[in-house]
N, C-alpha and C positions, 0 to 999 in steps of 0.2 A: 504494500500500500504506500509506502513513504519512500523517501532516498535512506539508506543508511548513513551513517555520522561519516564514515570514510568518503565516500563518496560526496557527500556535501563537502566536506573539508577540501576534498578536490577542485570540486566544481566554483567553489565561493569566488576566489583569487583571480578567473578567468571574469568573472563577471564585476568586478571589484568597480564601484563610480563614487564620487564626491557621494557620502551618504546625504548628504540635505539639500545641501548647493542651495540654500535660502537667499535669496536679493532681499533686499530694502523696501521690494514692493509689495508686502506681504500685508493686505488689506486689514486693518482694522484689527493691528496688533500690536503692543509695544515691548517691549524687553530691556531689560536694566539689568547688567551685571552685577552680583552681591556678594559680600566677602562669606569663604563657608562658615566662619566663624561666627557667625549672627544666625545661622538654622542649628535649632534644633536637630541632632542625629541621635533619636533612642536606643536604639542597637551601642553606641560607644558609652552611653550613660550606665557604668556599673551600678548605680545605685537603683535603677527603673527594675523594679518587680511588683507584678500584680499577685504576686502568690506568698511572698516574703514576709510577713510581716512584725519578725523583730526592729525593735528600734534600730533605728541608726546615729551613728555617731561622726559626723561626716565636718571635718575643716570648712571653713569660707573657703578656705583658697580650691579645694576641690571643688566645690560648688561654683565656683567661679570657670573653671575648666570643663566640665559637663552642661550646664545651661546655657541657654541663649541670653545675651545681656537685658534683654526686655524680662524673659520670665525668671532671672538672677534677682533684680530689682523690685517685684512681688513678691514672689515666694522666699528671699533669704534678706529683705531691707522692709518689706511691708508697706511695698508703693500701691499704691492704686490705679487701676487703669481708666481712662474712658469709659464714663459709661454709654451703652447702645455698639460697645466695640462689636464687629464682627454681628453675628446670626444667632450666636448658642443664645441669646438672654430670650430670645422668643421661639426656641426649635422646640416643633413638637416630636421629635423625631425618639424611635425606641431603641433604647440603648442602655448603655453605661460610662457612668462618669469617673476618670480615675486621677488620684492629684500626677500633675503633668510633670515634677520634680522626679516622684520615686517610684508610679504606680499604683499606691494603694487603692481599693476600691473603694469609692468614700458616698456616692449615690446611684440610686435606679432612676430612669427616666418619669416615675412612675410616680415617684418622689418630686417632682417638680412643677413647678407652674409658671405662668409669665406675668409678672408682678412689672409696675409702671415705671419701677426705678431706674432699667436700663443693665442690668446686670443678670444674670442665671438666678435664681432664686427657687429652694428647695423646701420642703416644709416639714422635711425628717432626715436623720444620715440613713447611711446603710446598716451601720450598727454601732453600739457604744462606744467602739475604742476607734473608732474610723477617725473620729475627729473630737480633737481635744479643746479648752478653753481656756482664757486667762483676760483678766480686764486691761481695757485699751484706755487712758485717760489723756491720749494725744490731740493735740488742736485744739485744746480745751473742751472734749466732748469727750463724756462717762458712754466707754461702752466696750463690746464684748468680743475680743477679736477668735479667730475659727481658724486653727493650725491642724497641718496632717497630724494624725494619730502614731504615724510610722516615720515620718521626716521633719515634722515639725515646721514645716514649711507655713508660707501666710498663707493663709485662704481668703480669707474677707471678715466681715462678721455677722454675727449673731441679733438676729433683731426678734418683739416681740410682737410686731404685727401679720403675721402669717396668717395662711387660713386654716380653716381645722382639718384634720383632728389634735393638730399640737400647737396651732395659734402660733406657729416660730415661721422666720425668714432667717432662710442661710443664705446671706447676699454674698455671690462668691464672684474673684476675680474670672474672666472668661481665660485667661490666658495661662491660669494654674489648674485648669481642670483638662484633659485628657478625654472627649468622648471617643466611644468604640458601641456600632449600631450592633441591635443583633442583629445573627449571621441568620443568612438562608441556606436553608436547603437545599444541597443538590437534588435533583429530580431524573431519577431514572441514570440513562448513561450520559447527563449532561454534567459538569465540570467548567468552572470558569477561573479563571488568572487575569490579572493586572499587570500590565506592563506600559514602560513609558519610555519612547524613544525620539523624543522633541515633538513638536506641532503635532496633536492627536490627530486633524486631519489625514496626514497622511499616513499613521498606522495601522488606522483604520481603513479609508480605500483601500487601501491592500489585504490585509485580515476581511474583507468583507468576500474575497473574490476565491480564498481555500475551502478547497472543500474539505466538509465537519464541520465549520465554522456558522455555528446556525445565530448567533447575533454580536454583535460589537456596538459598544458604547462608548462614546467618548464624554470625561470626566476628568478629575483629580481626587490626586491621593495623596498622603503623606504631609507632613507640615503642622502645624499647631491652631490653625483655625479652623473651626467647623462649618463645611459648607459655605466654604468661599467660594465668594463670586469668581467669575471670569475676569474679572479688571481688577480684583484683589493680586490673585496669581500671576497676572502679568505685572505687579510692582516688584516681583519676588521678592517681598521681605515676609511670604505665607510661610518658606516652606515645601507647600505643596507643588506636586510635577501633575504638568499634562499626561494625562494616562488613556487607554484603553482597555475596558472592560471585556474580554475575550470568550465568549460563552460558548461550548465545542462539546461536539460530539466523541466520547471516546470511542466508541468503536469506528468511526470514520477520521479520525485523526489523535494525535496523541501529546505530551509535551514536550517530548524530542522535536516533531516537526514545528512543530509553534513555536519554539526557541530557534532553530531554522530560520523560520521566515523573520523572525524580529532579529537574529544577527546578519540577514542579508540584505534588511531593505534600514540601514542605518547604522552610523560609523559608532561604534563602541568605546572607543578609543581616544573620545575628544572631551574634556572634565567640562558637566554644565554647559553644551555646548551642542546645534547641530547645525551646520552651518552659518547663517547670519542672525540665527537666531541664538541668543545668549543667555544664561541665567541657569538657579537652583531647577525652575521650572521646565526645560528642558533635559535633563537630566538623563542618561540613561538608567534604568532601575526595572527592577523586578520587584513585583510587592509578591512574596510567597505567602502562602493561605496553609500551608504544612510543611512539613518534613520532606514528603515527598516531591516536590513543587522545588523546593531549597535546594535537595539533593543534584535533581536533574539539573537543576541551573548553574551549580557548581562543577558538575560536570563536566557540560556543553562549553563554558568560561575557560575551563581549564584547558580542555584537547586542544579549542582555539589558539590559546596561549602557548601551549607546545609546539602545537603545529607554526608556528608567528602566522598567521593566517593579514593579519594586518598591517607585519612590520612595527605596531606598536601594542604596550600592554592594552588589556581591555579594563575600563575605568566602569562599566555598569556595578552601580550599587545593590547588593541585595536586603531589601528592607521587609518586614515582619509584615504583613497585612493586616491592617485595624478598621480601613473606613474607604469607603468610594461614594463619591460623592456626582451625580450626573450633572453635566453640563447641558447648558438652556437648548429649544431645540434647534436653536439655527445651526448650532454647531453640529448634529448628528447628521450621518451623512453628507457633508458638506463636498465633499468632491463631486459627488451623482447629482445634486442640486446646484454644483454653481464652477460646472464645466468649461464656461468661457471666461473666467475670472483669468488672469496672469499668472496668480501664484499657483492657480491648477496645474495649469500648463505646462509652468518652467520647473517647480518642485514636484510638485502632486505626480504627476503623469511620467516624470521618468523611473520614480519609485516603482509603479504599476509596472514599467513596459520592462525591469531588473528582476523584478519578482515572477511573471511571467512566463522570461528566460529560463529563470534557473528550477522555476516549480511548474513546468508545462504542462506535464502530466497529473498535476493535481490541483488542476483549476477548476470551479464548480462548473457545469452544464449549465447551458444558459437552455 
């Protein structure tokens, strides 16, 4: 059914083009390069466990090296953020909330409500030790500040106008909380993965035209804000990367070949980067949803590597999968809808006619 890995490895080098070749005229997109030192990366954060919950004992100065300097300044100085930051203070969405410093589980969706102050606001913890207390008599206001139970980190505070059944507001910063929606279920022989290899446009025209590939979505993942915008992600100071949501059939395709076509139709090898287009948001990455997911892509990374299939190391990140978030729907399907555009033409379409080449044989029936 598929090519095997020798034989891709063969055939890639032959077919080898500028993976992006992005111009400047890429309609109704901006991009700002940002230092990585400003994103959050949880996978380097030793201290991030949702399962852990002994105290921690942990230096500033470490804390200063694992966080992002915004959520260093809440959660370990007890700044305050804007409030109305971001989406979470009005998401109804179902999930779980975990403090963004260490992990711990500190609320359910289910627990929360959207109260007029402009902040997340909760009306119970998750349980008694999730979140601890101590009074705040700063600014000249008596009141009640809300630290992780396991990292001590700020939360926000404690107020007593909630609604019932406990009459409390956990008014908490959005940028010290962590959501993660629940997960769906796969269904039958369907299986889905997230991957991000610049402009979701164009890894999705591509991923739309394999076959097994019974839907693709384009979205963001990764990053510290819930359900950013489109014009959020393009500031890259989210975080989060342009992704495709990849929904497939196993028994007509597998994650060998899907790893395939995402190393053929985009340069691996370029940090934050796919052609003219720049930033965290770009990114190449893997978001893995398991072990097995993980495994395979460390695999596939590596024979690359061995084989130097590129001439240079491969920089895709492998990051834990928490959340996907869809993008509005101009953006879905956007090459089949807006085929005489430029940036179809000059980027989009030589993607398509690379992938093509090298997967001829496993292109859907039209």
């Amino acid at each position: 059914m598929r090519k095997s890995i020798f034989n891709f490895l063969l055939l890639l080098p032959l077919f080898m083009l500028n993976a992006c070749g992005q111009t400047n005229n890429k309609a109704n997109k901006t991009s700002k390069p940002i230092a990585m030192e400003n994103v959050i990366s949880k996978p380097e954060n030793p201290y991030y466990s949702n399962t852990d919950t002994a105290k921690l004992n942990v230096s500033e100065a470490e804390w200063k090296k694992v966080l992002s300097p915004d959520l260093y300044a809440v959660a370990r100085q007890a700044d305050t953020e804007r409030a109305f930051t971001g989406t979470m203070w009005n998401s109804e969405a179902k999930g779980t909330y975990y403090c963004a410093a260490c992990g711990l589980k500190l609320f359910r969706s289910d627990q929360k409500f959207t109260s007029s102050c402009g902040w997340p606001s909760f009306f119970e913890q998750e349980n008694k030790n999730s979140i601890t207390f101590k009074d705040d008599n700063s600014y000249g206001m008596q009141r009640i500040e809300a630290l992780c139970g396991r990292c001590n980190s700020h939360l926000g505070h404690l107020f007593d106008d909630g609604p019932e059944p406990t009459g409390k507001r956990y008014c908490m910063n959005a940028i010290s909380l962590d959501f993660v929606p629940d997960a769906t279920v796969a269904k039958g022989n369907l299986e889905s993965i997230v991957l991000g290899g610049g402009c979701y446009w164009c890894v999705e025209a591509v991923y739309e035209k394999l076959e097994g590939v019974d839907k693709v979505v384009s979205g963001f993942a990764g990053g510290t804000v819930a359900n950013p915008s489109y014009e959020e992600v393009c500031t890259g100071r989210t975080g989060a990367a342009e992704v495709v949501q990849i929904t497939y059939d196993k028994t007509k395709t597998n994650l060998d070949e899907i790893f395939q076509v995402f190393f053929t139709v985009h340069d691996p090898t370029t940090l934050n980067r796919q052609g003219a287009d720049v930033g965290t948001q770009y990114r190449s990455v893997i978001f893995y949803a398991n072990e097995e997911q993980k495994k395979a892509a460390e695999s596939i990374i590596a024979e690359l590597n061995n084989a130097n299939v590129y001439g240079s190391k491969i920089v895709t990140t492998l990051e834990p999968f928490k959340a996907f978030y869809k993008a509005k729907d101009y953006h879905q399907n956007y090459y089949e809808n807006n085929k005489d555009q430029p940036y179809c033409q000059m980027v989009i379409q030589p993607k398509i006619e690379k992938f093509e080449k090298v997967f001829k044989d496993r292109l859907k029936k039209k």
